[in-house]
C-alpha positions as CSV (number, residue, x, y, z in Angstrom):
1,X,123.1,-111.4,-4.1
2,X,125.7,-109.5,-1.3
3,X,126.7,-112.2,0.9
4,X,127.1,-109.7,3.8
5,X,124.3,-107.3,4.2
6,X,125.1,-103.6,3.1
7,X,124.8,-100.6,5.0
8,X,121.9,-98.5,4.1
9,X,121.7,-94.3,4.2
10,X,118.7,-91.6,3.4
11,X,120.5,-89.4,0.8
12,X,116.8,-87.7,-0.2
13,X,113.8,-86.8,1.5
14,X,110.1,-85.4,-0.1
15,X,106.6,-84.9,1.3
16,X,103.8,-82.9,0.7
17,X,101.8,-82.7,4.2
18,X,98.7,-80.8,5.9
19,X,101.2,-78.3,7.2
20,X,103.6,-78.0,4.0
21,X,104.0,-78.5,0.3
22,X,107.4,-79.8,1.2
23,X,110.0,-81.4,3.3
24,X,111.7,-78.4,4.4
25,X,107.8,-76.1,4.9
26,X,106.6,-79.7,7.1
27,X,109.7,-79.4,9.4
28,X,109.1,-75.8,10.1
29,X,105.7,-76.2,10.8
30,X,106.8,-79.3,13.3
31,X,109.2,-77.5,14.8
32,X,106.8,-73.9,15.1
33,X,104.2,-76.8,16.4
34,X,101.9,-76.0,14.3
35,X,98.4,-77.7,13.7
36,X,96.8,-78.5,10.1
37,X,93.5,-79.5,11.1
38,X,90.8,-77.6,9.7
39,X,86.9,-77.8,9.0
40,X,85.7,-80.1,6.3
41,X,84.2,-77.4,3.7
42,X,81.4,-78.0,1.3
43,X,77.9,-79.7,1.0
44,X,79.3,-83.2,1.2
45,X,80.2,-82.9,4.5
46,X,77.9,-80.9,6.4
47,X,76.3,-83.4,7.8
48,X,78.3,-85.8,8.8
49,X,79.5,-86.5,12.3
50,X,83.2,-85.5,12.1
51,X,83.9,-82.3,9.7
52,X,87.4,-81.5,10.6
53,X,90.5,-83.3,8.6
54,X,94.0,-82.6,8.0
55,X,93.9,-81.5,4.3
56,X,97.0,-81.3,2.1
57,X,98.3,-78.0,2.3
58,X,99.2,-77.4,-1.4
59,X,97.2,-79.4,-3.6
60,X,99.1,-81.3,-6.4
61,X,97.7,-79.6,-9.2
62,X,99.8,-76.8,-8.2
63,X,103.0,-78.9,-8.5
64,X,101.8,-81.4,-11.3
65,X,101.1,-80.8,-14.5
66,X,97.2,-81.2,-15.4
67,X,98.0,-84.1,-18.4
68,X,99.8,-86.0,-15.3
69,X,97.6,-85.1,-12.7
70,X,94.5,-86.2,-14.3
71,X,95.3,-89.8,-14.7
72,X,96.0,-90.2,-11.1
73,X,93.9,-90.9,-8.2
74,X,95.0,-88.2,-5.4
75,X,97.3,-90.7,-3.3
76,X,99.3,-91.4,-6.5
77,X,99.6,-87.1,-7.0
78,X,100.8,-87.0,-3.4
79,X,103.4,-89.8,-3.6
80,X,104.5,-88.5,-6.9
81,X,104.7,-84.8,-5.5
82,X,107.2,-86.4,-2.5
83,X,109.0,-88.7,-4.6
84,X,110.0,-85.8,-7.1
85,X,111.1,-83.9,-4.2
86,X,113.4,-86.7,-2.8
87,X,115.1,-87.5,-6.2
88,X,116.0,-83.9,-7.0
89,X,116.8,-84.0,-3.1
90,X,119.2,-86.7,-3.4
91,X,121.1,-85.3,-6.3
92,X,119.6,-86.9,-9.5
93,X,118.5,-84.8,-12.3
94,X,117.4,-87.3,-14.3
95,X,115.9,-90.7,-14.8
96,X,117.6,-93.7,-13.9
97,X,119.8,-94.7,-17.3
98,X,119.4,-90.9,-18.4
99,X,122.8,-90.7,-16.8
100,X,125.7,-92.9,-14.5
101,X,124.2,-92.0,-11.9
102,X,122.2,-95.0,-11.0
103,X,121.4,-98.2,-13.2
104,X,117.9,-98.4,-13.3
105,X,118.2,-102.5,-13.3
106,X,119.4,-101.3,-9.7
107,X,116.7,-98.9,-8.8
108,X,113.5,-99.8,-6.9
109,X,110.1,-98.3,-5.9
110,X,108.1,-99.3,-2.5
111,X,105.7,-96.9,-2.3
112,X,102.7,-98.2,-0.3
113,X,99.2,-96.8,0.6
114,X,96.5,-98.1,3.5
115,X,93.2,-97.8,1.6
116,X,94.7,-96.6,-2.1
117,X,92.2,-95.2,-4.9
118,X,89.3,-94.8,-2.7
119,X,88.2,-91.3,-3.7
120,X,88.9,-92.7,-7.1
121,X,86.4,-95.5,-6.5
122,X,83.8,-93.6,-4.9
123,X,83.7,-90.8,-7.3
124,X,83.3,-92.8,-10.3
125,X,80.7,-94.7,-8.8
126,X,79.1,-91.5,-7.9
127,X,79.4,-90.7,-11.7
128,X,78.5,-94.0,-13.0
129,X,75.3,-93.5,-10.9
130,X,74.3,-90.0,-12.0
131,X,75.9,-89.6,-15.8
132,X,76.3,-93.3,-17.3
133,X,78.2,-95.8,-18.5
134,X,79.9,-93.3,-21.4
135,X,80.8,-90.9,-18.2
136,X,82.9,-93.7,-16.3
137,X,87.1,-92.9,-16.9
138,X,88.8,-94.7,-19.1
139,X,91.8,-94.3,-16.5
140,X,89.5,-95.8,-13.3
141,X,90.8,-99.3,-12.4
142,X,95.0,-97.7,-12.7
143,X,93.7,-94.9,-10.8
144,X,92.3,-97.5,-7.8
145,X,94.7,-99.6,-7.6
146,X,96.7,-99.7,-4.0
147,X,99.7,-100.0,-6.6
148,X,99.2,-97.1,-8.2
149,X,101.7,-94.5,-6.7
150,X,104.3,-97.1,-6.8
151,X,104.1,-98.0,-9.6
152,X,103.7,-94.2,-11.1
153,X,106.6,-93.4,-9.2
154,X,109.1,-96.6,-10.6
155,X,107.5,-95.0,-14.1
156,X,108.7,-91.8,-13.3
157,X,112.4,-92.4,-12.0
158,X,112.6,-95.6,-14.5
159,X,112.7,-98.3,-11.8
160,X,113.4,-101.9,-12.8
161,X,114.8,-103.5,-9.9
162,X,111.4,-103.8,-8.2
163,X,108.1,-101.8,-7.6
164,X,105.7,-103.1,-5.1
165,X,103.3,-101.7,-2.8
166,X,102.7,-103.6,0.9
167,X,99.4,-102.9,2.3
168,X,99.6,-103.1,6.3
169,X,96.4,-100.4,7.3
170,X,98.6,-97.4,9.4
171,X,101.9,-99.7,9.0
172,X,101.7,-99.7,5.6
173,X,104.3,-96.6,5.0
174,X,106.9,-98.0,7.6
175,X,106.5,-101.3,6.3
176,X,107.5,-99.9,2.1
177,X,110.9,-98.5,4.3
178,X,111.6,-101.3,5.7
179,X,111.3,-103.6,2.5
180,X,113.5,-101.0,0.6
181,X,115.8,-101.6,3.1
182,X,115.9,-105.7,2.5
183,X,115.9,-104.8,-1.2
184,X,119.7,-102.7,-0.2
185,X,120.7,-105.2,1.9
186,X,120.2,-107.9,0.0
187,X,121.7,-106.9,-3.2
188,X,118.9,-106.6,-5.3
189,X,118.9,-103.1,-5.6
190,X,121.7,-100.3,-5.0
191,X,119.3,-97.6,-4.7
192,X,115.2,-97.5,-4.2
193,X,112.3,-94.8,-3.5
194,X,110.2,-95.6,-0.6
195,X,107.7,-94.5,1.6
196,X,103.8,-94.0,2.3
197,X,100.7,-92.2,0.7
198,X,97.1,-91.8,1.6
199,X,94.1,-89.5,-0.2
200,X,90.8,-91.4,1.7
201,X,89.2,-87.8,3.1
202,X,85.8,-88.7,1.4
203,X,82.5,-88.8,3.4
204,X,82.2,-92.5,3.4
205,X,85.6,-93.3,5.2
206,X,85.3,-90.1,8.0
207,X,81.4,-91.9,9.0
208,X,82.7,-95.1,8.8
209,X,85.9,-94.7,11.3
210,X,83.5,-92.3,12.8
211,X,80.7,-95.1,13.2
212,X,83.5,-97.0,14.6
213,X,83.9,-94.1,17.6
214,X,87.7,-93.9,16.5
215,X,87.7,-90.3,15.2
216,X,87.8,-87.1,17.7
217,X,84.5,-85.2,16.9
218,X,85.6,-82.2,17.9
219,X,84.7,-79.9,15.3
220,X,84.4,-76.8,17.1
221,X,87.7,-76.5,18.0
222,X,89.3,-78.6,15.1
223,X,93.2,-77.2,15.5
224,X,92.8,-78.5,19.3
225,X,91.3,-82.0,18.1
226,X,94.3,-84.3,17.9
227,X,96.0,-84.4,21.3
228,X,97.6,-87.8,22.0
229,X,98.5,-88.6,25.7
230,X,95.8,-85.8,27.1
231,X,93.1,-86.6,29.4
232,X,90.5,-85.2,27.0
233,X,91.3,-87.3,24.0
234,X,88.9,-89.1,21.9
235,X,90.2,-90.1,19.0
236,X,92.6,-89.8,16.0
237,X,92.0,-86.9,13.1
238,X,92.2,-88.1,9.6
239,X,95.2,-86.9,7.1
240,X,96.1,-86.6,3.7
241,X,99.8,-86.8,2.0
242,X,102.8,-88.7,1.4
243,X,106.3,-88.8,2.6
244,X,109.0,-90.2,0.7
245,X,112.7,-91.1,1.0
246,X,115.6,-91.9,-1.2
247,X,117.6,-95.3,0.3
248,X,121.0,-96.1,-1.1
249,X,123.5,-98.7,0.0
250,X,126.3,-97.0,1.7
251,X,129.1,-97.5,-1.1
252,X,126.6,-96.4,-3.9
253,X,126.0,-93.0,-2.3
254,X,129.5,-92.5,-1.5
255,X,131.1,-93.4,-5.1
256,X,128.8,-90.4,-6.3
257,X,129.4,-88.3,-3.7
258,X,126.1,-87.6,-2.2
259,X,125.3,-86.0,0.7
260,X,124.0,-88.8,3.4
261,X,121.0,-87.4,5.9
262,X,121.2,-90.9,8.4
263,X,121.6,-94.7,8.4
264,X,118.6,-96.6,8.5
265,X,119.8,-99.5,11.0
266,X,117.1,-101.6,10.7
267,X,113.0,-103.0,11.7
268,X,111.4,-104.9,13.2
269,X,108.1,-106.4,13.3
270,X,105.5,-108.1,14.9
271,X,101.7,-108.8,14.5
272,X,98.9,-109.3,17.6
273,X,96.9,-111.5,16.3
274,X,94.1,-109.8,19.2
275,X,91.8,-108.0,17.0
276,X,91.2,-106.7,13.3
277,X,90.7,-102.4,14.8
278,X,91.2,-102.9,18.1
279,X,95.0,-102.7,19.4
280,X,96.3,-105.1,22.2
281,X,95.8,-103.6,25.7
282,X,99.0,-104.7,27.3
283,X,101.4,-103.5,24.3
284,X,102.5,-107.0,23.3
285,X,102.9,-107.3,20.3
286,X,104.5,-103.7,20.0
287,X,107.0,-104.4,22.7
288,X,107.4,-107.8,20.5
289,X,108.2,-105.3,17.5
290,X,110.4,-103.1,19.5
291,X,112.5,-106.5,20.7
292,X,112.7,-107.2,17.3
293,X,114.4,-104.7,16.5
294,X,116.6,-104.4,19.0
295,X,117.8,-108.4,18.1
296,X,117.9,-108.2,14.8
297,X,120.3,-104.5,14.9
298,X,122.4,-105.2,17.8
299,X,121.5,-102.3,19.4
300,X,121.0,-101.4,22.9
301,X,118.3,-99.6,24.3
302,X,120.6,-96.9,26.0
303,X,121.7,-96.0,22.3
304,X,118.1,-94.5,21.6
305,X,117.1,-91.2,22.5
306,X,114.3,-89.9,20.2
307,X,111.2,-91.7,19.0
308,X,108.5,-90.6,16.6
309,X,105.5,-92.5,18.2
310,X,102.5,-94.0,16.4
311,X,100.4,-91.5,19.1
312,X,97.2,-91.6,17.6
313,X,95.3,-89.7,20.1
314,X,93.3,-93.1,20.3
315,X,92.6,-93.9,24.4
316,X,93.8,-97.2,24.4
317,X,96.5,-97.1,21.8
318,X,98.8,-94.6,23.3
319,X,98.8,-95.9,26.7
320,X,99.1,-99.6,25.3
321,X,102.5,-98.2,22.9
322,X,103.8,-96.8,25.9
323,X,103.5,-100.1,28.2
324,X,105.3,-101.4,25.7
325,X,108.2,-99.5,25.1
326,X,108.3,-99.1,28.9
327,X,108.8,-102.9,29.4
328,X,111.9,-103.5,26.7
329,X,113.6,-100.7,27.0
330,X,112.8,-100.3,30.7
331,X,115.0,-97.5,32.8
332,X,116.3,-95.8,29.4
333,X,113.1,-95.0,28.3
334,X,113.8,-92.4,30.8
335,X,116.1,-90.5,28.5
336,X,114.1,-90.9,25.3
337,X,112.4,-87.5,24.0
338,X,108.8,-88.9,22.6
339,X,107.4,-86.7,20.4
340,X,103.7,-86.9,18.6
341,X,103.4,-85.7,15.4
342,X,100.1,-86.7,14.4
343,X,99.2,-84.0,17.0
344,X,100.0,-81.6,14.1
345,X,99.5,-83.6,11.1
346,X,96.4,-85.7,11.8
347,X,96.7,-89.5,10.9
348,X,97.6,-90.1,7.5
349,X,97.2,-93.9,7.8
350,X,99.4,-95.4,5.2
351,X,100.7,-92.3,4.8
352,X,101.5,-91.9,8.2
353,X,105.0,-94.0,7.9
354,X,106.5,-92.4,5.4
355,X,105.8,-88.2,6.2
356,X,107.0,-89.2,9.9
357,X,110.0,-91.5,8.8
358,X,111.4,-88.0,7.2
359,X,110.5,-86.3,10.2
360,X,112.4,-88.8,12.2
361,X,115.2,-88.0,9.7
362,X,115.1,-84.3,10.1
363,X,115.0,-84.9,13.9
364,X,118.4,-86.6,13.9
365,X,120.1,-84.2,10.9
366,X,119.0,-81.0,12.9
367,X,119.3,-83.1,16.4
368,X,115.7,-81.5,17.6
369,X,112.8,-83.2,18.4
370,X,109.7,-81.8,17.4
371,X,106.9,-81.1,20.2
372,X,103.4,-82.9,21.0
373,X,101.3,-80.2,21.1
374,X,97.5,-79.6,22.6
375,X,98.7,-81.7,25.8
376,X,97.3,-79.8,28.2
377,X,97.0,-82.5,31.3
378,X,98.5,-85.5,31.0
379,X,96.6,-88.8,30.7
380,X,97.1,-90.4,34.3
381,X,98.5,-94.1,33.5
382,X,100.8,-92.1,30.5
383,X,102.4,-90.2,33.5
384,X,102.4,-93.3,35.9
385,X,104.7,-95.0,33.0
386,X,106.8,-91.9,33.2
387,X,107.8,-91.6,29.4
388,X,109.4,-88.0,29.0
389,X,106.9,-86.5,26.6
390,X,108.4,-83.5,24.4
391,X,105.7,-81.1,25.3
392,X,104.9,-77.5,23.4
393,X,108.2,-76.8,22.5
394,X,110.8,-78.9,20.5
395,X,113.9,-80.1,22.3
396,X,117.5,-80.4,21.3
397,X,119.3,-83.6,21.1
398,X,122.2,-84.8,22.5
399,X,125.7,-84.4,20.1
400,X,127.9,-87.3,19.0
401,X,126.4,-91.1,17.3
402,X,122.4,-90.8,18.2
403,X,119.7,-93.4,17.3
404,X,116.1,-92.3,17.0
405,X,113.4,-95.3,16.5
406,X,109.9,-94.8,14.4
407,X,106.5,-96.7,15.3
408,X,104.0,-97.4,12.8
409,X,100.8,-99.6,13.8
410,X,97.7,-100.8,11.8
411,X,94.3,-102.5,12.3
412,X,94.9,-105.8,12.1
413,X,97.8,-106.2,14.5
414,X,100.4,-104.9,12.0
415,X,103.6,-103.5,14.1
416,X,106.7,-102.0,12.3
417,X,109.3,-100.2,14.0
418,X,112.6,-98.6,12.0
419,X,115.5,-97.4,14.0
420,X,118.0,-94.6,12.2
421,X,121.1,-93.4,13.5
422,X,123.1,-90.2,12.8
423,X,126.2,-89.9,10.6
């Protein structure tokens, strides 16, 4: 074990997203502020309450090949899509032990998922039900397990330092970070694949977060339908895909050379302990998280000048993140750009961590924050608060040493915030 802990860096990014089939098609489509929500298609949906979603804009089959694809349930394709993408991103062209590049006694998977093989689940019921017992896959119970894209992706890039899979609802993704990050720090690992996943756009989850009036029904005018801070909001829009990034401690990425996107400085996190869905109204325990963070790193809330926000387009939940950051980082949360993402991408839940960690990585390594589109009047107490919204249009940031911070929240009073800084 290091006795001092190690600095961390992203040296590789992957996703596969509603608005791209990779890191660099997502980042345009942020930047173009472009929606992927889109009507549900088919019988299974038509009547339903909600039928829009954020679907995955290239489907893995495309990018997998059918013996691989078949085994997996679809939030194990998406993380394995992303997490080939960041490997090749970072510079390895082979498996760990294949080469010197990395040891894979070092190497480390977190990859971690909300809800994990529900589609899996349900659809084998569903065949159980209609065809038999004979019909039922051979391949169900690893397809269904939460564990499953980690542990596909540790198979894939030869992991042995470490594969595990934290299951924190919507925190879930920011939450696998942040352990990679220990993993670095701590010496157990030099170098480890990390992020989020999520596949649950099924008709039993949409009614039941519908049933649960958490889910914008507006499927007339579904592109339009996720619009955190507006007035007219009314509820998030479910999304599907996985973002992934490559961690490395600092000496390890430099001894082979590799080009280094950001640090990751640190987390921190918190729980409410107010209710299992319902978020706490003053912001406590995020403005706990936030603290956190800012303890634990050293840094100072004047350093920050970009934040990816959780933003669901929920009513109480984005006023309540805002409180929050507005009461420990008080006056300099004047000069931090917010941007919304899920405004484009829907909420990914587990997922959600992960494909907007790598936007918060693009953000700092292009120094632009992406825009919160479909604002069209401001919710009242957001403007009372007077966070500084990045609004239709992305927004350059400032030159020199720059740190952005990422919130990721989840029912049951899970809070995780990451802070990254540029290099």
């Amino acid at each position: 074990m290091s006795s001092t802990p190690r600095t961390v860096v992203v040296t590789g990014i992957g996703a596969t997203t509603p608005l791209g089939g990779d890191a660099a098609s997502f980042w345009d489509a942020l930047v173009a502020g472009r929606s992927g929500v889109r009507p549900l298609e088919g019988e299974r949906f038509a009547d339903i309450p909600v039928r829009i979603a954020a679907q995955i804009a290239v489907e893995p089959g495309e990018v997998l090949p059918r013996p691989v694809a078949r085994k997996l349930d679809r939030s194990a394709q998406f993380a394995l899509v992303a997490a080939q993408e960041a490997w090749k991103d970072a510079g390895f062209t082979a498996k760990a032990g294949d080469d010197d590049a990395v040891d894979p006694e070092r190497l480390g998977s977190v990859i971690a998922s909300g809800i994990g093989g529900v589609t899996t689940l349900l659809d084998q019921y569903d065949v159980l039900k209609e065809k038999g017992v004979r019909r039922v896959s051979p391949h169900t119970v690893p397809m269904l397990m939460p564990n499953s894209p980690s542990a596909n992706v540790g198979l894939e890039v030869n992991a042995r330092a470490g594969v595990h899979t934290p299951v924190s609802a919507c925190a879930s993704g920011a939450e696998a970070i942040g352990y990679a990050v220990e993993m670095i720090r701590t010496g157990r690992a030099d170098v480890v694949i990390a992020g989020g996943t999520e596949a649950a756009i099924h008709p039993l989850p949409v009614v039941a977060f519908a049933n649960m009036m958490a889910m914008s029904k507006n499927n007339d005018e579904p592109e339009l339908a996720s619009r955190p801070y507006d007035k007219a909001r009314d509820g998030f829009v479910l999304g599907e895909g996985a973002g992934v990034v490559v961690l490395e401690s600092e000496e390890h990425a430099k001894a082979r050379g590799a080009r280094v996107y950001c640090e990751v400085v640190g987390q921190g996190l918190s729980a409410d302990s107010h209710h299992i869905a319902q978020p706490e109204p003053t912001g406590r325990g995020v403005a706990a998280a936030v603290q956190n963070l800012l303890d634990a790193t050293g840094l100072k809330p004047s350093e920050i000048v970009h934040l990816n926000a959780h933003a669901t387009s929920t009513p109480q939940g984005d006023v309540a993140e805002i409180k929050a950051l507005r009461r420990v980082l008080g006056d300099d949360l004047d000069h931090v750009a917010v941007s919304a993402t899920k405004s484009m991408t829907g909420h990914l839940l587990g997922g959600a961590g992960g494909i907007e960690t790598v936007a918060t990585v693009l953000a700092l390594h292009h120094r632009l924050a992406p825009p919160t589109i479909n604002v069209g009047e401001l919710d009242d107490e957001i403007a009372e608060d007077g966070a500084d919204i990045v609004r239709d249009a992305p927004r350059k940031l400032p030159e020199g040493p720059i740190t952005a911070i990422n919130n990721s929240f989840g029912f049951g009073g899970h809070n995780v915030v990451l802070a990254l800084r540029s290099v």
